[in-house]
N, C-alpha and C positions, 0 to 999 in steps of 0.2 A: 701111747708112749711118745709119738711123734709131736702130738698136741704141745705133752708136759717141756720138752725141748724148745718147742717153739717160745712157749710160755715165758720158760727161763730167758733163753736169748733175749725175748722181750724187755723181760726185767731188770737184765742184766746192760740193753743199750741205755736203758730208762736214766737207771741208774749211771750209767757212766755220765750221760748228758749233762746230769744233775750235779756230779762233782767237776765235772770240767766248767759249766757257770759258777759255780760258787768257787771253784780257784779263781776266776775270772775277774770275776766281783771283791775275794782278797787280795790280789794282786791291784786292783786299783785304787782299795784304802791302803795297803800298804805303800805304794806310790805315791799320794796324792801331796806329799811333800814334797816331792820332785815339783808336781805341775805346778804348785805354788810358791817356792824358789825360782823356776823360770819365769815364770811368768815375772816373776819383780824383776828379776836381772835385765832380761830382753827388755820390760817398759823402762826401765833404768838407763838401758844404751840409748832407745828411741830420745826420751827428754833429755838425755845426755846430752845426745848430736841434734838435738833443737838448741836445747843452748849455744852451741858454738856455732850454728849455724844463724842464727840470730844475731851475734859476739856476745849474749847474756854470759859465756862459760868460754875462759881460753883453755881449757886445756887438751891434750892430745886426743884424736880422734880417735886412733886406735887403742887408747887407753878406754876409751870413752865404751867402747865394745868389746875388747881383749878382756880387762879386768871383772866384769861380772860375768863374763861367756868361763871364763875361768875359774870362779866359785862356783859355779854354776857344776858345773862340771865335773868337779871335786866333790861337791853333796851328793851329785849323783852316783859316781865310783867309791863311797866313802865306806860299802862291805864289798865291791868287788877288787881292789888296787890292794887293800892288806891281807887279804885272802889267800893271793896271788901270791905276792911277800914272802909267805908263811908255809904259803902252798898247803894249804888247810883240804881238805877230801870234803865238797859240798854236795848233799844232797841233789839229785839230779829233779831237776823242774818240772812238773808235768808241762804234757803238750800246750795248753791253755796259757800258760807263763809263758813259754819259750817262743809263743806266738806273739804275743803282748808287748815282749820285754825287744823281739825281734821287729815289731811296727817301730817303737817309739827311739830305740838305737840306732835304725836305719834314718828314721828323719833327722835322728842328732846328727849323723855323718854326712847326711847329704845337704842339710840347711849349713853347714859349716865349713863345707867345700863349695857351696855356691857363694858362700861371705865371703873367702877368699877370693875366690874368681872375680864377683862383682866390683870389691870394693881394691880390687890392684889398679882399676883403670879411671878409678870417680869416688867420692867422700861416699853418697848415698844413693846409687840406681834404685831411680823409681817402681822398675818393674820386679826386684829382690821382693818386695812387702808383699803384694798381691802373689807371688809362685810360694812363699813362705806359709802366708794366710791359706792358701789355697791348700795344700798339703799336710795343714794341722787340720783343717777340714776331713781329707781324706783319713788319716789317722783315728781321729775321734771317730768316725762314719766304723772303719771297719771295728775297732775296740769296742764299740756298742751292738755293734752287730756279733762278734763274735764270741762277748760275755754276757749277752744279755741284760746289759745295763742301757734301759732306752736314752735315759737321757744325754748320754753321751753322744747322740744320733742330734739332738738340738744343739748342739754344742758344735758338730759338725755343718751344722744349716749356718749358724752364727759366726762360724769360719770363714762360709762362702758368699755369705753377705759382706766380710769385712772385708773379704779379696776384691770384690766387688766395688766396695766402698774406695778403698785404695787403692783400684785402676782408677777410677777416675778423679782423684787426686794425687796421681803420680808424679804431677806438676807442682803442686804445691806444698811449700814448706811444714802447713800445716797437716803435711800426709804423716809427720811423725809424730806428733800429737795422737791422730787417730790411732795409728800405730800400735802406741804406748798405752792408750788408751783401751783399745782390743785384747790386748795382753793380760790389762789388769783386769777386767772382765770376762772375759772368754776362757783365764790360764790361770789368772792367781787367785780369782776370789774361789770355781770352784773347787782347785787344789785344796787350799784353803777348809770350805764347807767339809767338803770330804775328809780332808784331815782329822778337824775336829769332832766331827760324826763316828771317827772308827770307833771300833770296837777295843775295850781295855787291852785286851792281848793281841792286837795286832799295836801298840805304842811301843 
């Protein structure tokens, strides 16, 4: 009798595993539009504020990053803001989501109080891009880890190369080139793939 319990249990952790990666892995097709909207907007401020840093582009600097951090932003909250609204009763999330959805909100809130912070006292501190790069790194590392999605673990190596890449062009104007560059590689292409890879019911 003791066996058959054990069995179950067994079966039963098997199984939970099993659906907490595959919430994991839907949760990150159903995302993958987010990573590929940021990803344009954030490469969009980088080339922005080259342009004006250059004089290629006069216009406001804070335009130049307020305005796409702000769509940006908006696509992201575009089921949670009229929800709220409405106050509509939503399904509560499994743990695998609530982890997920709690890595990549925190980086939102914390990459956007250090924009503030940075950019009160200078156009572009060089040391913002590398602690930015470096913490999309983190991000990716544990969402990989903790849905079973390896590649997301290379994604986090190509983080840490770019934080890399970008301390030692901290100096140079062309550090927002690279920047912009990283973004559109690293965030938007595989938001992007992803995107277009889900599956018809998760569109």
């Amino acid at each position: 009798m003791s066996d058959d319990r054990g069995g179950d249990s067994l079966r039963e952790e098997i199984a939970f595993i099993k659906n907490a990666l595959e919430d994991g892995r839907t949760y990150a097709r159903m995302r993958s539009a987010d990573f590929a909207v940021w990803g344009a907007a954030i490469a969009a401020g980088y080339f922005g504020t080259y342009a004006h840093v250059t004089h290629l582009w006069s216009a406001d600097p804070r335009l130049i990053w307020y305005v796409p951090a702000g769509l940006a932003w908006a696509f992201s909250l575009r089921d949670t803001i009229p929800a709220l609204i409405r106050r509509e009763a939503r399904t509560a999330p499994s743990p695998m989501v609530r982890t997920l959805r709690a890595i990549w909100l925190g980086y939102g809130i914390t990459a956007m109080t250090l924009a503030f912070l940075a950019f009160s006292d200078t156009n572009h501190p060089g040391w913002f891009d590398t602690v930015t790069a470096a913490m999309l790194g983190l991000c990716f590392f544990v969402s990989g880890a903790v849905s079973g999605i390896g590649w997301l673990r290379g994604l986090a190596c190509g983080w840490w190369g770019a934080a890399a890449i970008l301390f030692l062009m901290r100096n140079e104007t062309e550090q927002l080139l690279a920047g912009g560059g990283f973004m559109l590689a690293f965030l938007f292409l595989p938001g992007l793939v992803l995107w277009l890879r889900r599956p018809p019911a998760h569109g």
